[in-house]
C-alpha positions in Angstrom: 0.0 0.0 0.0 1.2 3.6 -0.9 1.0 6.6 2.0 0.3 9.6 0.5 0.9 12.9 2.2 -0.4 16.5 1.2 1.1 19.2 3.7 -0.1 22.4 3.6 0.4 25.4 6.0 -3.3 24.5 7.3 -4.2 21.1 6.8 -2.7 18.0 5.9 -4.5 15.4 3.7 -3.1 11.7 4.1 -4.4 8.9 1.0 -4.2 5.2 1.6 -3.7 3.7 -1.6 -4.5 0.2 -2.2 -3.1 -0.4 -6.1 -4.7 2.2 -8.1 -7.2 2.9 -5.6 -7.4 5.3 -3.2 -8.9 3.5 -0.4 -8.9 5.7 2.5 -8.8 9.6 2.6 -8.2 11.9 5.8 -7.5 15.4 7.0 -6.1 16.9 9.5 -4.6 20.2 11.0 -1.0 20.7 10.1 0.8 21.1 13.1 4.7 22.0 12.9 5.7 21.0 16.0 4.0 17.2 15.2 7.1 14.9 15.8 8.0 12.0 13.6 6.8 9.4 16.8 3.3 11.4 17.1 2.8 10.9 13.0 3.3 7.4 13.9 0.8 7.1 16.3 -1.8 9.2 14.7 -1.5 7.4 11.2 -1.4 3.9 12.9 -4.4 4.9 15.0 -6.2 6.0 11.8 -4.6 2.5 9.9 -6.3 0.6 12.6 -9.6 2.7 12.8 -9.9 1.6 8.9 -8.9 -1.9 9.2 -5.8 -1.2 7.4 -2.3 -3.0 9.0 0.0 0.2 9.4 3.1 -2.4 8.3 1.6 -3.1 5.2 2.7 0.3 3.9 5.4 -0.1 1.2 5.7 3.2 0.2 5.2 6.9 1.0 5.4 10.2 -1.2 5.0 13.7 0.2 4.6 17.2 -0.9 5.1 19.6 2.1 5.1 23.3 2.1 6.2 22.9 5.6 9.9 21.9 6.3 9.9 20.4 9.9 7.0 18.4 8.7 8.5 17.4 5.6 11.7 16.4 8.2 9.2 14.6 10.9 7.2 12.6 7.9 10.7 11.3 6.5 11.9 10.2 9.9 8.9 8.4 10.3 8.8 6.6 7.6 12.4 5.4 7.6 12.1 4.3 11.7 8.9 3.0 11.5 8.3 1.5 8.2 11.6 1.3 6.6 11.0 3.2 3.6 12.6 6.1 2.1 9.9 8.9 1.2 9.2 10.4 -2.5 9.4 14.4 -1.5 8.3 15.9 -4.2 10.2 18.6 -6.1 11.1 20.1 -9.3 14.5 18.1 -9.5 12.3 14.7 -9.5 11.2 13.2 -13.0 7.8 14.8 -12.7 7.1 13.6 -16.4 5.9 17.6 -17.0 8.4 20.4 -18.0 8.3 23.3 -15.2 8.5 26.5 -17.4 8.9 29.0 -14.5 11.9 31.4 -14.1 13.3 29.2 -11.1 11.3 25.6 -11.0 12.2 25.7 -7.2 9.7 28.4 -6.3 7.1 26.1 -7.4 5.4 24.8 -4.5 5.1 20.6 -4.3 1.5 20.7 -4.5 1.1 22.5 -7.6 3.5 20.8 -9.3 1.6 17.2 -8.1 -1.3 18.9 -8.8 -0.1 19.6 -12.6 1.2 16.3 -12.6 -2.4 15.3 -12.2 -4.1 17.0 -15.0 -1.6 16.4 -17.5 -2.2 12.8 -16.5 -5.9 12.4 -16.3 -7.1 15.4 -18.8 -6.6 15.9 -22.5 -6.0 19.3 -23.8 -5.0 22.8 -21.2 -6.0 23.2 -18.2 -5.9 25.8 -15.2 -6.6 24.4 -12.0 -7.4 26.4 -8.9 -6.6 24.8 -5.5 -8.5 26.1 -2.5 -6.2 26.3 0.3 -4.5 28.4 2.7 -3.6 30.4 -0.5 -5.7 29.7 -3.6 -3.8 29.3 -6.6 -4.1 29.0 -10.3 -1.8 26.9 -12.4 -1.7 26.8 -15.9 -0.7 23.4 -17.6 -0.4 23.0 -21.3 -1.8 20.1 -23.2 1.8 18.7 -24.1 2.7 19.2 -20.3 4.3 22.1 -20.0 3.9 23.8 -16.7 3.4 27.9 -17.3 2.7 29.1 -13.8 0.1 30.8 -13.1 -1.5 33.1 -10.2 -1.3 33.2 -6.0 -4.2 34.8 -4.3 -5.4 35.0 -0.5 -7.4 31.9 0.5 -10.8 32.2 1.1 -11.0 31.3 4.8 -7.5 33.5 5.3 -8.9 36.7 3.9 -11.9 35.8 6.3 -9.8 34.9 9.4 -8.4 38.6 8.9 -11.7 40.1 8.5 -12.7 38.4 11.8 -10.0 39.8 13.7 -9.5 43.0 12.1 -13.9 43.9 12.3 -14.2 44.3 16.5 -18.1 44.5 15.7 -18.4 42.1 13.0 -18.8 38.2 14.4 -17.1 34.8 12.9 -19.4 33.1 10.5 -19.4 29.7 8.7 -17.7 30.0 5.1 -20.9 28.9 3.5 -22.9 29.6 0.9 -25.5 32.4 1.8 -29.3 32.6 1.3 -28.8 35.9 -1.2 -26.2 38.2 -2.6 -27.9 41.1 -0.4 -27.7 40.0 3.0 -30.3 41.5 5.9 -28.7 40.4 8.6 -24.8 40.9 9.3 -24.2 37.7 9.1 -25.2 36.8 5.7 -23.8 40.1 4.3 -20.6 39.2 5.7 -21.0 35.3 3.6 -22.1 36.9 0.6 -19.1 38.9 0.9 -16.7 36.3 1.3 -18.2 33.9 -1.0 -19.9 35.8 -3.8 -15.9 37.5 -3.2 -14.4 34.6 -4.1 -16.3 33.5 -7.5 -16.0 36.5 -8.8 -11.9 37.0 -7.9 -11.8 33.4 -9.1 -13.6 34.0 -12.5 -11.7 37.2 -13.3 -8.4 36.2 -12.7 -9.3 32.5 -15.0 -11.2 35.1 -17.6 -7.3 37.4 -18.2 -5.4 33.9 -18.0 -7.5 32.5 -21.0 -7.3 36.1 -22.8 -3.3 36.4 -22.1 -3.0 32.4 -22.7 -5.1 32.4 -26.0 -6.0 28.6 -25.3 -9.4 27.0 -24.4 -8.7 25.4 -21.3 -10.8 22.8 -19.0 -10.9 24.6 -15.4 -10.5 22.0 -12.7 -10.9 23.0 -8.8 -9.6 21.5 -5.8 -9.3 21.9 -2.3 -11.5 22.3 0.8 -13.9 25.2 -0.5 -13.7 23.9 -4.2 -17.4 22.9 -3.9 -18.7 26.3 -2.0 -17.2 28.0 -5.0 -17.4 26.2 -8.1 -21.4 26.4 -7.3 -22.0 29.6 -8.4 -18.5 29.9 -10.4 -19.2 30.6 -14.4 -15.7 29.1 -15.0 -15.0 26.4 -12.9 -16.2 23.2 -14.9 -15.7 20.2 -12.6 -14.1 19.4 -9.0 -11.5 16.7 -8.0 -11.2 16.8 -4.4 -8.8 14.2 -5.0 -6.2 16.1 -7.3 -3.2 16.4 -5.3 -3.8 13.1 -4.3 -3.9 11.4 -7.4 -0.8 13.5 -8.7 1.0 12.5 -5.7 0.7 8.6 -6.5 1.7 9.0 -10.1 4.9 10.5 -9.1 6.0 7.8 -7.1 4.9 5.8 -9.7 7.4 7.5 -12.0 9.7 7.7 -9.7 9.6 4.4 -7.6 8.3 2.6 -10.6 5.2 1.6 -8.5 
């Protein structure tokens, strides 16, 4: 069985594959003072909770944009299961060429995330990962990676609205009832949602007009959903993405 490992500077998303399959999904809060022994014990605990035998894991691939749990992941996998880990980088054999002015500003997850598409999807795409930032990658159909855009997540620009409005109270990320809210609470939704779809739609709107292709437009991430509902570009989700681009670069590179 394959481990894959997702680290981002809010969550981290752990994939139990079983072959091909992605058998077992979870997520978690990305802690970076986690040790390598505590990942041990929370991924054996989760193993056992899915009837999964934590030594029966013969390999583990990781894309971190956190370093001390890149570190802590690697330990654990060499103490407690004996394998080395695929961390993925732009010096790896990604099977995608990274066009960017220095490939190692590229975060890991985009670049397993492009890995994805080109894989899976024929003809461009742009995907746009909801995270802690959301970002906008731009893959070409013979897979070449073009870069692409960084903006403020969704729930970080709302964290700082919370703390920054003394008067204004933490809501739920959700969709709201109507654009024009009548209470505070759905105006401050509408706000952050409607807010969202439209920076999403403009910024995929000048990357088609600059790129003069006709991309598919694939989101991920934890509000891909929330958004892509009311999104006029955003043609499917893959809550899966990174996921799935994380297992076929250890199959490249492990030849898995």
């Amino acid at each position: 069985m394959l481990l894959a490992i997702d680290i981002g500077n809010t969550h981290t998303v752990v994939g139990l594959f079983e072959g091909d399959e992605l058998r077992h999904r979870w997520r978690m809060a990305s802690d970076a003072r986690r040790t390598s022994d505590e990942f041990g014990i929370l991924i054996r605990e989760l193993c056992g909770q899915s009837g999964v035998e934590f030594r029966d894991i013969r390999g583990v691939v990781v894309c971190s944009v956190v370093p001390a749990l890149t570190s802590a992941l690697a330990d654990m996998a060499d103490r407690l299961l004996g394998v080395t880990p695929v961390v993925v980088g732009p010096e790896l054999e990604l099977g995608i060429t990274i066009d960017y002015f220095d490939p190692k500003e590229v975060g890991p997850d985009r670049l397993a995330n492009a890995v994805a598409v080109h894989e899976t999807i024929e003809g461009p795409v742009i995907v746009v990962d909801f995270g802690t930032a959301t970002t906008f990658d731009v893959v070409t159909a013979d897979g070449h990676y073009l870069g692409g855009a960084i903006a403020p997540g969704v729930v970080t620009s709302a964290e700082s609205l919370f703390r920054r409005g003394a008067l204004l109270p933490r809501v739920a990320v959700d969709a709201p009832p109507n654009v024009m809210g009548r209470t505070t609470e759905e105006a401050m939704r509408s706000g952050i949602v409607f807010g969202a779809v439209g920076q999403v739609d403009e910024i995929v709107r000048r990357i088609i007009e600059e790129w003069g292709e006709s991309p598919s437009v694939i989101a991920t991430g934890g509000l891909a959903g929330t958004i892509a509902a009311f999104s006029k570009t955003i043609e499917s989700v893959e809550p899966d993405l990174t996921l799935t681009g994380l297992f076929a670069i250890h199959r490249k590179v492990a030849g898995a």
